[in-house]
C-alpha positions as CSV (number, residue, x, y, z in Angstrom):
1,X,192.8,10.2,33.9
2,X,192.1,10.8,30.6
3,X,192.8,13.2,28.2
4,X,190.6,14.9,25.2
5,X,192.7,17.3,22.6
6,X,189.9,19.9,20.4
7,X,191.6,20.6,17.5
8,X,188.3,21.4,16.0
9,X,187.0,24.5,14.6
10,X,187.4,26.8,11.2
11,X,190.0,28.6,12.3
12,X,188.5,31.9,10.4
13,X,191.1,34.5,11.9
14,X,193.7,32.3,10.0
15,X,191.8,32.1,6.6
16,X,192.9,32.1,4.1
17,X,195.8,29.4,5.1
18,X,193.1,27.2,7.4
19,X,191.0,27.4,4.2
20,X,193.7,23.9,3.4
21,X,195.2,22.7,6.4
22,X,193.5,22.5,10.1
23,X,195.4,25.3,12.6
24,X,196.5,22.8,14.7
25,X,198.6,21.2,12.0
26,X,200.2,23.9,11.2
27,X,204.1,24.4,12.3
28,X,204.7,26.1,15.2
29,X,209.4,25.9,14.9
30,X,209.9,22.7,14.3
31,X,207.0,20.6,14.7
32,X,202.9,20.2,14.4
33,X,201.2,22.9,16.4
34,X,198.7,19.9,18.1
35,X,202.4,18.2,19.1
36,X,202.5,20.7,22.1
37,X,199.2,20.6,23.9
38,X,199.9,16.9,23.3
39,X,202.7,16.5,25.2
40,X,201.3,18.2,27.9
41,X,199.0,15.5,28.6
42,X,201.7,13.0,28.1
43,X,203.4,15.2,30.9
44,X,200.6,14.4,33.2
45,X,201.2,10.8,32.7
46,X,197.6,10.6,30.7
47,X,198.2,7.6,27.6
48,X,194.4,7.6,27.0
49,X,193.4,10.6,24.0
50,X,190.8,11.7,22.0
51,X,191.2,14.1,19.6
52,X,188.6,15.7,18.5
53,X,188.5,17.1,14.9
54,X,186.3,18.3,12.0
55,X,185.4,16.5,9.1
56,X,187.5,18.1,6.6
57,X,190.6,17.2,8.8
58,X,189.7,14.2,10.5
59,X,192.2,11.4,8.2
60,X,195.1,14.3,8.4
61,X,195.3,13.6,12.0
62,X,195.3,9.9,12.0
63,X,198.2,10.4,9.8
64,X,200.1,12.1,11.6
65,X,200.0,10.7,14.7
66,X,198.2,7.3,14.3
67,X,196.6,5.3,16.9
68,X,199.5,5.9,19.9
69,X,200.5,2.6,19.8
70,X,204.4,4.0,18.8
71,X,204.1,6.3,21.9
72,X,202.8,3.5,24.2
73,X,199.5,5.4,24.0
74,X,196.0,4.8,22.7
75,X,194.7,7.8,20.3
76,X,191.3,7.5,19.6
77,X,189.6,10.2,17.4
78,X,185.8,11.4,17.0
79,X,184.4,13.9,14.4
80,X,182.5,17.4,15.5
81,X,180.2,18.0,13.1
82,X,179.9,21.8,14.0
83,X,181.8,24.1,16.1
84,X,179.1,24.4,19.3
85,X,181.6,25.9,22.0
86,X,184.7,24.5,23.9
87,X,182.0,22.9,26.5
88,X,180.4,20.9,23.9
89,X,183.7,18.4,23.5
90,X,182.9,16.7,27.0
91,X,179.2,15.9,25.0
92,X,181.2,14.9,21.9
93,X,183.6,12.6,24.1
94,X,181.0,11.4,26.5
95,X,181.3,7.7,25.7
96,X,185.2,8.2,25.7
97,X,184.9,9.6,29.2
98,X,182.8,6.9,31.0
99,X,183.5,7.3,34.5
100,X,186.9,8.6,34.9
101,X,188.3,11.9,35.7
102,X,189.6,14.1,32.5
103,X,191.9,16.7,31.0
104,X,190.4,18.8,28.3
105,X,192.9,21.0,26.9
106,X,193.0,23.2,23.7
107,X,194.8,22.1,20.4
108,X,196.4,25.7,19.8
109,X,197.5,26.2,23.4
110,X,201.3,26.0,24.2
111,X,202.9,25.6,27.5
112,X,206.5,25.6,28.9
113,X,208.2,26.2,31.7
114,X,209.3,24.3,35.5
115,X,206.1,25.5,37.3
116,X,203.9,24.0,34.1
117,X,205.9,20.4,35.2
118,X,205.5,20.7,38.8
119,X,201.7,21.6,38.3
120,X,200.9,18.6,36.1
121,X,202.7,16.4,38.5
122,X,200.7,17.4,41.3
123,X,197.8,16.3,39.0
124,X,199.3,13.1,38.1
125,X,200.1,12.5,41.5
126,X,196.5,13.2,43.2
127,X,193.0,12.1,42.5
128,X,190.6,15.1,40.8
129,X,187.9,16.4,42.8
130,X,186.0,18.6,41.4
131,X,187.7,20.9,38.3
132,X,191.1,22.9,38.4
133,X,192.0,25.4,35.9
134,X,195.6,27.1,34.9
135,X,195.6,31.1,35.5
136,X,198.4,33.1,34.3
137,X,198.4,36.9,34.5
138,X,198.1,38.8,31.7
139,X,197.8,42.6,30.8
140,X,194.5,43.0,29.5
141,X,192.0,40.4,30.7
142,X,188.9,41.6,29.1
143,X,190.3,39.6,26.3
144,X,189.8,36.3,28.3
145,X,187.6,34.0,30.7
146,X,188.9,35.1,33.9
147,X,189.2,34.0,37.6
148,X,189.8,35.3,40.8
149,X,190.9,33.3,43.4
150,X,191.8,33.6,47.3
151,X,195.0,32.6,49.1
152,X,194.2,29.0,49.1
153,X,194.2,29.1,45.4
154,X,190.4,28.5,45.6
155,X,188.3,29.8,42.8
156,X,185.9,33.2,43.9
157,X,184.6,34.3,40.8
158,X,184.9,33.0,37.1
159,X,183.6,34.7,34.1
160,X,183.6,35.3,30.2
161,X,185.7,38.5,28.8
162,X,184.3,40.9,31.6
163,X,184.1,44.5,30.8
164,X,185.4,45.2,34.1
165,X,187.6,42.5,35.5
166,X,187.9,41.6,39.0
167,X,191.8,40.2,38.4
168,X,194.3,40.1,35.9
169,X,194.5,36.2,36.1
170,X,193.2,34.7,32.4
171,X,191.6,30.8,32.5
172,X,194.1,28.9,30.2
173,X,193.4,26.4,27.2
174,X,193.6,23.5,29.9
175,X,190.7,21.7,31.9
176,X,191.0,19.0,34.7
177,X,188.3,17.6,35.7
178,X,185.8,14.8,37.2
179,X,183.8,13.2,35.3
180,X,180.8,15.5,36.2
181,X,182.0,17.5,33.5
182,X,179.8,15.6,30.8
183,X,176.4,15.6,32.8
184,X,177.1,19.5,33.4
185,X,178.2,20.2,29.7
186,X,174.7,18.6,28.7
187,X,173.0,20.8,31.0
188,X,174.1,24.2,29.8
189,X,172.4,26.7,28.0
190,X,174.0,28.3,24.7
191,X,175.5,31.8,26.1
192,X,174.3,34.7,23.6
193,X,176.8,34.1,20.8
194,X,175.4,30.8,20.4
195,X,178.0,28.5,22.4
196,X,178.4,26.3,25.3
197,X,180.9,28.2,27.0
198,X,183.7,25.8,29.3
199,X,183.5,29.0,31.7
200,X,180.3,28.2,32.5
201,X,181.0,24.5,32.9
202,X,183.9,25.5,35.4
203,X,181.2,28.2,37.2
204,X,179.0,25.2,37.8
205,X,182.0,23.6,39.8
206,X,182.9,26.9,41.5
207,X,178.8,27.4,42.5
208,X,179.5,23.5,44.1
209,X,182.8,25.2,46.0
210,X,185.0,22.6,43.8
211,X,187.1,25.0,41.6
212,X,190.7,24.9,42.3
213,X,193.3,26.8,40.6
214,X,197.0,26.1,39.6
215,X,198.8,29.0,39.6
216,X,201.3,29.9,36.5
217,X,204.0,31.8,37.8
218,X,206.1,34.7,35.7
219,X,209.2,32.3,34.6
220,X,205.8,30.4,32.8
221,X,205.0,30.8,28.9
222,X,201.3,30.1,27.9
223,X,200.9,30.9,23.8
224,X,197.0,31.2,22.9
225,X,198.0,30.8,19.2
226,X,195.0,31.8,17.9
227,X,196.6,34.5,15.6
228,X,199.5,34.8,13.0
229,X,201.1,37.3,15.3
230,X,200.4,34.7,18.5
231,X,201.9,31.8,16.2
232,X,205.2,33.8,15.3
233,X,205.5,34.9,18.4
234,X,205.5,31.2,19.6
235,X,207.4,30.5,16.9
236,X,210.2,32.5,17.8
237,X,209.7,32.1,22.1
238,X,210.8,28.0,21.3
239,X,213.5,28.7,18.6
240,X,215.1,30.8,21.1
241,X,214.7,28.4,23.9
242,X,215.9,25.3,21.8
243,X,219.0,26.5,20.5
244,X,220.1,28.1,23.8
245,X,219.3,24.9,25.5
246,X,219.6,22.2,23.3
247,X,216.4,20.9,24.4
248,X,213.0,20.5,22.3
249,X,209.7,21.5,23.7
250,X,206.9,19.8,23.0
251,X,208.7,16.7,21.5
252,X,206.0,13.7,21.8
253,X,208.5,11.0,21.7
254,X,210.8,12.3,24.3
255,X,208.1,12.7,26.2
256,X,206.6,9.1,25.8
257,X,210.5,8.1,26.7
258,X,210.7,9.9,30.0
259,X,207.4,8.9,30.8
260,X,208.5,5.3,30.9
261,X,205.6,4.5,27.8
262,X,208.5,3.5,25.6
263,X,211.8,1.9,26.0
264,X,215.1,2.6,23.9
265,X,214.3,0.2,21.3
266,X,210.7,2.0,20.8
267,X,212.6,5.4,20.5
268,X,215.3,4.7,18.4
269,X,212.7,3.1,15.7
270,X,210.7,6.1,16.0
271,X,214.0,8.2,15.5
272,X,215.0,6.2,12.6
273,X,213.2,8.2,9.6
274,X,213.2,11.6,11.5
275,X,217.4,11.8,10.7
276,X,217.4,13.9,7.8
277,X,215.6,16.5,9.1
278,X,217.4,17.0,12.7
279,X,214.5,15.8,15.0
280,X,215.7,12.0,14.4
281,X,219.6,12.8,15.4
282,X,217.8,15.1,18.7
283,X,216.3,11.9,19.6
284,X,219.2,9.0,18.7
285,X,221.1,11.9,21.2
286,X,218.8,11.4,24.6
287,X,220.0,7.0,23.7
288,X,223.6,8.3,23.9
289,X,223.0,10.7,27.3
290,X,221.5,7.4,28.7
């Protein structure tokens, strides 16, 4: 499987910070917002990435996080020229695709939390047919894309910010998929705003009887940071969680580590010129635990 990270987009609701820096780059605690969605992938065992930016951005991300290699991953990166929907990165990445099965997942999406890990390692573990989508209940789904689902976790009905919705369960920021995806991303029609939704991409695999659903329980954390408020509040969900427990979320190298990509040697390099600021010592820390 491979993975595509859209960190894409103006980012108006942010202006006038995202007038200088992409959102994704910005800090969520103590490290790069795209750092998170990132690792997620890297959770799923996936070492194959494209990240999709705009122009403006495009040489900021390279910067900060290269081409992989130090991870034991391969970045690759492509420009969208214009923000044309969340559906339209599966036409952007089409060549990066090919034939194998995919994980689109948003740059400004954060998750955390044991049923997040055993989800992904379900994924990692099976072959994708068909799509499969995260839900996680929230209060007020007219806000979101969301799905209803039987007790098979099989997808029944999947739609855009209904004005009357027929659950509570919101589609997250994260996409599996087969490689379908790109031949039925082409195919869409813009929806009124002028888009190619990803709702209507998964409806396409729902109207084939393919949509599956993982099922985010309530000791699960999904941050849509989309918003100052949704950003401090993320901000302030993984400060709390890392000083209680010691542990970093969303930490790329651990990650990389634990995933087997990198050995010591690889992670105590990468630790090296991180000291000063904490992150480094974190990391020279999970050597000494060893």
């Amino acid at each position: 499987m491979k993975g595509i990270i859209l960190a894409g987009g103006s980012a108006t609701s942010l202006y006038p910070i995202t007038l200088g820096v992409s959102k994704q780059l910005m800090p969520i605690y103590d490290k790069p917002m795209i750092y998170y969605p990132l690792s997620i992938l890297m959770k799923a065992g996936i070492r194959e990435i494209l990240i999709i930016t705009t122009p403006k951005d495009h040489e900021r991300f390279k910067e900060l996080l290269g081409d992989g290699s130090q991870l034991g991953c391969q970045f690759e990166y492509v420009i969208q020229e214009q923000p044309r929907g969340l559906a339209d990165a599966y036409i952007v990445g089409e060549k990066f695709v090919g034939n194998d099965d995919v994980c689109m997942i948003l740059g400004d999406n954060i998750f955390y939390g044991s049923q997040v890990d055993d989800l992904l390692e379900d994924v990692k573990n099976n072959d994708m047919t068909g799509a499969m989508i995260f839900a996680y209940w929230v209060a007020d789904p007219k806000r979101y894309g969301v799905v209803e689902f039987d007790d098979n976790q099989k997808a029944i009905s999947i739609e855009e910010k209904p004005e009357v919705p027929k659950s509570n369960y919101a589609q997250t920021g994260i996409y599996f998929s087969d490689s379908d995806v790109v031949e039925i991303a082409k195919n869409l029609e813009p929806s009124p705003r002028g888009e190619i939704e990803v709702t209507h991409a998964m409806a396409e695999y729902l109207s084939r009887e393919k949509l599956n659903v993982g099922l985010l329980d309530r000791g699960s954390a999904w941050f849509d940071t989309g918003t100052f408020e949704s950003m401090n509040n993320a901000t302030q969900f993984i400060r709390v969680i890392e000083e209680r427990q010691g542990l970093k979320i969303g930490c790329i190298e651990e990650e990389a580590y634990v995933q087997g990509f990198i050995d010591d040697t690889q992670l105590a390099k990468l630790a090296e010129p991180l000291v000063k600021s904490g992150y480094g010592e974190y990391l020279l820390n999970l050597l000494k635990e060893q």
